[in-house]
C-alpha positions in Angstrom: 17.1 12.9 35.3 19.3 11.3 32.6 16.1 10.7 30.3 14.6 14.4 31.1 18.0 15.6 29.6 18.6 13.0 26.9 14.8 14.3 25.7 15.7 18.1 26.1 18.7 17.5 23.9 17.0 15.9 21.4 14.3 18.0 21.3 17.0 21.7 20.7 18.6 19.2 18.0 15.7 18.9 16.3 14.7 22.3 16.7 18.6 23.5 15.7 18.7 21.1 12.6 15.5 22.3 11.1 16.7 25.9 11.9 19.8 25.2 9.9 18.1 23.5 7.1 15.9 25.6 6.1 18.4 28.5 5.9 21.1 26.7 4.3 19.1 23.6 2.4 22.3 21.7 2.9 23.9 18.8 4.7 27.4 21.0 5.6 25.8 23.4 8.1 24.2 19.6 9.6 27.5 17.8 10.2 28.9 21.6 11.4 25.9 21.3 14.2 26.7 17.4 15.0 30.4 18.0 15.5 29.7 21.4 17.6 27.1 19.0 19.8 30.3 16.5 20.3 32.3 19.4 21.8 29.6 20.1 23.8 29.8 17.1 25.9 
């Protein structure tokens, strides 16, 4: 179970990071997704 949701999560951050590159081209809306994944968990 641990490795099914260590996969999901890396597979919406990838998904979530491209998203956000592409509209902003940028490495401020990155570290704003990393730090909103911290508060997450």
């Amino acid at each position: 179970m641990l490795l099914a949701t260590a996969a999901d999560d890396l597979i919406i951050a990838d998904f979530v990071r491209c998203f956000f590159e592409l509209r902003s081209g940028g490495a401020g809306a990155k570290i704003a997704f990393e730090s909103l994944i911290a508060v997450e968990r």
